[in-house]
N, C-alpha and C positions, 0 to 999 in steps of 0.2 A: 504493500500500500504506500510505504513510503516513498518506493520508486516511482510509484505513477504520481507523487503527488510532485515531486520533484521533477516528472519529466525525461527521468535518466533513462540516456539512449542504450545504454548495458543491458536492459530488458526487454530481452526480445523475445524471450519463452515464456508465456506462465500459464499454468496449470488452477483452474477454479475447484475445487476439490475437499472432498470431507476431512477432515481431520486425521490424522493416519492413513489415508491413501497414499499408496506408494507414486512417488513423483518422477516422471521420465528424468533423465540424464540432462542439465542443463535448463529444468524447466524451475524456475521461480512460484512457490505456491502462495495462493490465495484460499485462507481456509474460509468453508462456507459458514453463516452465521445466520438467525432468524431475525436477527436488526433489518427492520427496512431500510433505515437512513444510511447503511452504511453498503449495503445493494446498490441504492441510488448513487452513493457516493464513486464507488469502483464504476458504475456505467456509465456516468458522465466523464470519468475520466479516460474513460478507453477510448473517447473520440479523440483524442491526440497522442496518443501513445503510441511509442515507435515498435510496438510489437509486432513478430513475423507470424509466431504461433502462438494460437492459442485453443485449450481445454478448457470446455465445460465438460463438467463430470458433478453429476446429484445425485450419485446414490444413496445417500444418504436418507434422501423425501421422498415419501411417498404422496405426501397431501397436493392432491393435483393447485389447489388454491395456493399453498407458497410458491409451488413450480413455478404458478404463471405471475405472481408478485415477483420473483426472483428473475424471469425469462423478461420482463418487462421493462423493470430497471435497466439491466445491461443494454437492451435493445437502442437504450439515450443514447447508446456509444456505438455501438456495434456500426449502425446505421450512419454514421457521418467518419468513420476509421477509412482509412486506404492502406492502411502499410498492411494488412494481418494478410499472411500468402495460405495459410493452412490454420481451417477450423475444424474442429472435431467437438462432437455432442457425444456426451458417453451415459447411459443409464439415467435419458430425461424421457420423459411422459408429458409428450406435447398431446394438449386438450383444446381444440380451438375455445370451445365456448365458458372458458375457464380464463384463459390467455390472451385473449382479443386478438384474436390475430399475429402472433409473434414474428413469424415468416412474413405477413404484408408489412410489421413495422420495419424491418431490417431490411426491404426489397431495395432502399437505395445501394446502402452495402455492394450487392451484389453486381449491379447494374456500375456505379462509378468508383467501387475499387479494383483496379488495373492487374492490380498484385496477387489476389484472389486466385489460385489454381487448384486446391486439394480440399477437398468436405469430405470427411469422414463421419458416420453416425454408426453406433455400436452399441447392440441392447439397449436401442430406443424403441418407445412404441407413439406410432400414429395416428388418430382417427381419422374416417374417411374427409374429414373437413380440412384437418391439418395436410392431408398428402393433395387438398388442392391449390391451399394458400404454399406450401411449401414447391410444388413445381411451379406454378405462377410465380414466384422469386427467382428460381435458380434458372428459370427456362430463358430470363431476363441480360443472365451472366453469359459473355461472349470468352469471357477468360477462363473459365473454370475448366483444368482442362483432366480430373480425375475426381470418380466420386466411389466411395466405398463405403458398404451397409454389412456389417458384420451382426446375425441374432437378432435383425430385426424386420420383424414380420408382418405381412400384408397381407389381409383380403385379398380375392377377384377386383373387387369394386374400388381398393385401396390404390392397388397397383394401376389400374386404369387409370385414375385421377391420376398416381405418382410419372406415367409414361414420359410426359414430355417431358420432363426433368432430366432424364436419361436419351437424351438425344441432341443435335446440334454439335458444337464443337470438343466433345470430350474427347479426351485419347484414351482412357482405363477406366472400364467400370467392373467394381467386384459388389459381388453382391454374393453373399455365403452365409452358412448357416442360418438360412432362411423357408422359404415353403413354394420356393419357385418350382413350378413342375410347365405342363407343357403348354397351355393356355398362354403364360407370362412370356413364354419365349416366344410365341407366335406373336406375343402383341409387342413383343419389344423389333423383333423382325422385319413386322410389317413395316413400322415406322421407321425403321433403319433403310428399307427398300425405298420409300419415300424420298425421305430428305436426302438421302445419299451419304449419309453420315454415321457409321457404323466406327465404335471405338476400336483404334487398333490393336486391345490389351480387353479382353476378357476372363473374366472368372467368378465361375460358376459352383465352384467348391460346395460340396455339403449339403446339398437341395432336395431336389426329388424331381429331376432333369429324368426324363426314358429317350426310348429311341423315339418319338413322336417329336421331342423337344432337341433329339440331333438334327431327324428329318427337315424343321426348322433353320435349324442352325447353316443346313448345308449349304442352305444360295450363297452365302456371307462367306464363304472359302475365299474367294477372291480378293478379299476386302483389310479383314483380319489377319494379325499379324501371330499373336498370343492365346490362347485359348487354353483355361483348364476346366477339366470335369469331374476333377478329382470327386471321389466319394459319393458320385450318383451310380444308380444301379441300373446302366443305360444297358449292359450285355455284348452280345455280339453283334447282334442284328441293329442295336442302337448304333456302332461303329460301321455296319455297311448302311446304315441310312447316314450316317455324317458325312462319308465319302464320296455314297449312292450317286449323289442328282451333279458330282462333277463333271463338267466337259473336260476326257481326256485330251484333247487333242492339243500337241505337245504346243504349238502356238499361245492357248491358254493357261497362261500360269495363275499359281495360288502363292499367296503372300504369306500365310501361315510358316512359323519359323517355331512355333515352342507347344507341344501339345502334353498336355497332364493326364494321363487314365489314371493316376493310382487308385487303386480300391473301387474298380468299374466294373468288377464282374466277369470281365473276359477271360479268355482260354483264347486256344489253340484255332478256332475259328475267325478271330480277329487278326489273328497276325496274318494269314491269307490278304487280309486285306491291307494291312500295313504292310507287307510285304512289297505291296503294286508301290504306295504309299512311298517309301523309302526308294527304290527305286526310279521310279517313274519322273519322266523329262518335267509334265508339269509343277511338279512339286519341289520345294527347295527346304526341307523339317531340317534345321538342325542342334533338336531337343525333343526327344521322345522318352517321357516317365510312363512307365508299365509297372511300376511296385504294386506286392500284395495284391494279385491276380491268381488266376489259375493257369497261368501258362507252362507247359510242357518242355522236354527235348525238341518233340515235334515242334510243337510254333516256335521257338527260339531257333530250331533252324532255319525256319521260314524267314524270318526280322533277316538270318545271318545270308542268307540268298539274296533278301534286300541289299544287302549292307556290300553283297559284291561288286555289285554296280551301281555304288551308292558313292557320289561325290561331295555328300554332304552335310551328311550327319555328324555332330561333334560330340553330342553328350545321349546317350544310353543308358536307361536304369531298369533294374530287372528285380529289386531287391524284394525280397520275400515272397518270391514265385519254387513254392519249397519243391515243385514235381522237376524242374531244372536241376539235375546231379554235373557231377566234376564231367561227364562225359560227353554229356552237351552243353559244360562252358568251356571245354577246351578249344572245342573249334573255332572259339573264337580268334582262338592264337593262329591259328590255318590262315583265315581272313584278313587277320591284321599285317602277318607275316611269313607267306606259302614259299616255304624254301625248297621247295620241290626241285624248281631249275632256279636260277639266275635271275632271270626277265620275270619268271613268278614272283620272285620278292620284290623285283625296284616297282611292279604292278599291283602291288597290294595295297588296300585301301588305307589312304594316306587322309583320312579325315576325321576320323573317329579319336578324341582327345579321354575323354572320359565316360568307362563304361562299370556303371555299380553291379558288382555282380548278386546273383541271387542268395549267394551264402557269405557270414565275413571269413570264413576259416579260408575261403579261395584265395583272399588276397595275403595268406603267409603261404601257400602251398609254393611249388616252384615252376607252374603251368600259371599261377595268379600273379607272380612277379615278371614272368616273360610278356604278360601280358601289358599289364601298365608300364612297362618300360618301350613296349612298340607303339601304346599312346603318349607316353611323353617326349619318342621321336616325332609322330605326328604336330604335339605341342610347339614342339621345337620349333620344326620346318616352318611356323606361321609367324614365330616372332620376326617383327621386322616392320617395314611398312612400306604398304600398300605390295606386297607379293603376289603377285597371279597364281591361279591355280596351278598352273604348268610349272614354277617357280617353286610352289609349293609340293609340288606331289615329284620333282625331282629331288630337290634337299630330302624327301623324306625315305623316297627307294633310293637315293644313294645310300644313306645313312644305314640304312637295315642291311643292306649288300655288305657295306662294308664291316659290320655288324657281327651278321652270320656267315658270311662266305671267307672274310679275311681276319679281321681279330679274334673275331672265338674260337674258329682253329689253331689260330696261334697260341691262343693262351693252353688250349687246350692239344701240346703237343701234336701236332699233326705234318706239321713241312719244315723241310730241311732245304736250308736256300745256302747260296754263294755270290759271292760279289765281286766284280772286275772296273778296275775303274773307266773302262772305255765302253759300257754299255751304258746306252742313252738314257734317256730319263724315263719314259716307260718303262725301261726294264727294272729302272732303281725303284719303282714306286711300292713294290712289295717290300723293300726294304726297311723303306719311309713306314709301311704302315704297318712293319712288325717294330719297330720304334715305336709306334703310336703306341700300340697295344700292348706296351712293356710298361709305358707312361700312364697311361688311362687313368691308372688308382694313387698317384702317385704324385709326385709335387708339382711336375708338368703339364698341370694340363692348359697352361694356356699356350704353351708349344704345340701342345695336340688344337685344341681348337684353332691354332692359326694353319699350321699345318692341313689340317683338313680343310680350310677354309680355301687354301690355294688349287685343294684337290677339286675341289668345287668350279673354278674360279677358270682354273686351265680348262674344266669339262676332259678331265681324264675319262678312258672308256673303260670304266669297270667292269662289265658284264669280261670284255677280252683278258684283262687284268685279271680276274679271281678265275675265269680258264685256267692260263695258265701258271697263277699257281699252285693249281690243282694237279695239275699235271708232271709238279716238284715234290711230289707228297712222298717222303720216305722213312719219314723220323726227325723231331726235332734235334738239331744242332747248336749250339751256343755259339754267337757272333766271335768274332776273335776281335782283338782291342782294338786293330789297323779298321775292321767292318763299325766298330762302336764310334771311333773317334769319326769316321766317314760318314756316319748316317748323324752325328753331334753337327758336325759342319753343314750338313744338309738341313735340317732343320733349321739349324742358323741362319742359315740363308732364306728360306722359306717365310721365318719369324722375320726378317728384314725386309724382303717384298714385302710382306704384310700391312707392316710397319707403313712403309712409303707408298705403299698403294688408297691407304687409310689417310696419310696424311692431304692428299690429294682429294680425298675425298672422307672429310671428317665424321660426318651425322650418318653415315654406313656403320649398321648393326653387325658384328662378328655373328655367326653360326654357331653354337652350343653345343656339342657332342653328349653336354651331360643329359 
């Protein structure tokens, strides 16, 4: 109180809150009181107060009459404020005919503060009066550009009046743990068909969403960026009506980039169709949550058929799909790095960053560590900026080649080499990279990373390269010190190009090996 009464620009957070409510990180609290004058006093003063955010929270009242003595006060401020960017109502019982109107008194607010982008309401409840005076304000607001309803519930006839409020310039609406089922979707649909203004950030968490309210959903594929469904019981059939009503034709693409199933009911039927999904030209997912399902070996090879010809999936989650064993998450390791031939590993799927597996024991086994070490080469290859795909899915089948075909062999005893100082530089490069992979764990490695950086850089042909050191396979050897001090110089040099290649060009990111 003091602050506001002083004006200090230091308060930018405050929290209106009972007494022992726990107070967010950096929020300044205001405890509630049954003083009217002193109501009035904090709402007059919030019209010049330089706060960003701000909490209401009255859990405290249930008496709809203080509500609306306490929502009325503030409103003196509310309504002439422009700094506040994020408000949140937390466990208020708005009564229109209690309230007078609190939503029409505070419609300037909305209307001529600039700042205004995020309304939050959580375990509030609305009468059908309040969700018309309350979309007739926000419907007002051209800035508002996220609204989120957590636990709070609406009629048919509620939600109709609340519609427009949910439409217009928003980019994220969540609305969860509420009673939206398939009516609410169609009517929020229709009106996104309309106007042409569908949020690119959906979530629908925790509802009673089926496939009738996918079947809905599915025009907006093109539109939509984000969409989760977490914890409705939509099934399989509800995911082939989500996909259903899509024009595949590779021309029309879908903007969806982040889709949520966990706790959706599916199986092995669905991944059929995620399968098309993850592969297929018009779609670009690159986030697919599948936890706590019922999916199989079977459908988890199906995702992993996606995933062959899938240039674009980065994060994968499978977690608590207990009919998924070590046998069918191994193949993941196939996918990410098929060492079958040569040209099979620089061709494997270089996009896949992070994949949760179905059990946590997988990620100590030693089929779970191979695995997240061919997504953190994936990781790897993307840091940098602005990298092309091509750029990218090189750096990353180089790295596995050299990987599996020439340092693991090495480490792991397998070739016996010799060095002449009159063979050229291809021939030396097996040399260079059994150096690499002496260094790797070792104090060098920013010699390895530079080093590999030039291997990059020349576009050596590794596929001819780990031929023929395949081909020298007879038993490890030990360098002799004339071959050690030769491949120190070599290096040296390579760490120098590096060096001046870099200085030439400064804001160029090195390669990572690790």
């Amino acid at each position: 109180m003091d602050k506001l009464d002083r004006g200090d620009k230091s308060l930018s957070k405050l929290i209106i809150s009972p007494a022992g409510t726990p107070s967010p990180p950096g929020y300044e609290q205001f405890k509630t009181t049954t003083l009217p004058k002193v109501w009035i006093a904090i709402g007059k003063r919030l019209a010049n107060a330089t706060l960003t955010q701000l909490i209401i929270d009255l859990s405290d009242e249930t008496n709809p009459q203080n509500i609306a003595r306490w929502l009325n006060a503030l409103s003196l401020g509310i309504k002439k404020n422009r700094s506040i960017e994020y408000m949140c109502f937390s466990h208020v019982h708005f009564r229109e005919r209690y309230n007078d109107s609190f939503f029409v008194k505070i419609a300037p607010f909305w209307r001529m503060n600039k700042n205004i982008k995020n309304l939050e309401l959580n375990s509030c409840v609305l009468d059908t009066i309040s969700c018309h005076s309350f979309s007739y304000s926000i419907s007002k607001c051209s800035h508002l550009k996220s609204i989120s309803m957590n636990e709070t519930h609406f009629t048919e006839m509620d939600f109709m009046a609340l519609s427009p409020a949910l439409c217009g310039s928003l980019r994220s609406l969540k609305i969860t743990n509420g009673d939206l089922g398939g009516y609410e979707i169609e009517l929020l649909s229709k009106s996104w068909m309309i106007d042409n203004t569908v949020p690119a950030v959906l979530d629908f968490s925790t509802n009673q969403i089926d496939s009738e309210g996918c079947r809905q959903l599915s025009g907006l594929l093109k539109v939509f960026k984000t969409v989760s469904l977490a914890h409705n019981d939509i099934g399989d059939y509800g995911i082939e009506c989500f996909f259903g009503h899509h024009d595949w034709n590779p021309m029309n693409y879908s903007h969806i980039v982040s889709l949520n199933l966990q706790d959706t009911n599916i199986s092995d039927s669905a991944c059929e169709v995620l399968k098309v999904v993850i592969g297929n030209e018009p779609f670009h997912l690159k986030e697919l949550i599948l936890d706590d399902n019922d999916i199989s070996n079977v459908g988890f090879d199906l995702l992993l058929d996606g995933l062959t010809d899938d240039d674009d999936l980065e994060h994968l989650s499978i977690a608590n799909n207990m009919k998924v064993d070590a046998d069918g998450w191994k193949r993941l390791l196939n996918v990410l790095c098929d060492i079958s031939t040569i040209e099979d590993t620089y061709y494997s799927n270089y996009t896949l960053e992070v994949c949760i597996p179905p059990h946590n024991h997988y990620n100590s086994s030693e089929k779970g560590k191979a695995i997240m070490k061919m997504c953190q080469i994936n990781a790897n290859a993307k840091k940098g900026r602005r990298k092309e795909k091509s750029v990218t899915s090189h750096l990353s089948g180089v790295n596995k080649v050299l990987l599996c075909h020439l340092i693991t062999p090495y480490q792991q005893g397998s070739y016996s080499l010799s060095i002449n100082d009159e063979e050229d530089d291809d021939k030396l490069m097996p040399y260079v990279l059994e150096w690499m992979s002496i260094n790797e764990n070792e104090s060098n490695r920013l010699l390895v990373r530079n080093a590999f950086y030039i291997i990059c850089r020349q576009n050596i042909h590794l596929f001819e390269l780990a031929d023929w050191t395949k081909r020298k396979r007879e038993g490890l050897q030990s360098l002799s010190r004339t071959n050690e001090e030769y491949l120190d110089t070599l290096a040296a040099k390579a760490h120098a190009a590096n060096l001046c290649h870099c200085a030439k060009r400064p804001k160029r990111r090195l390669y990572n090996i690790e």
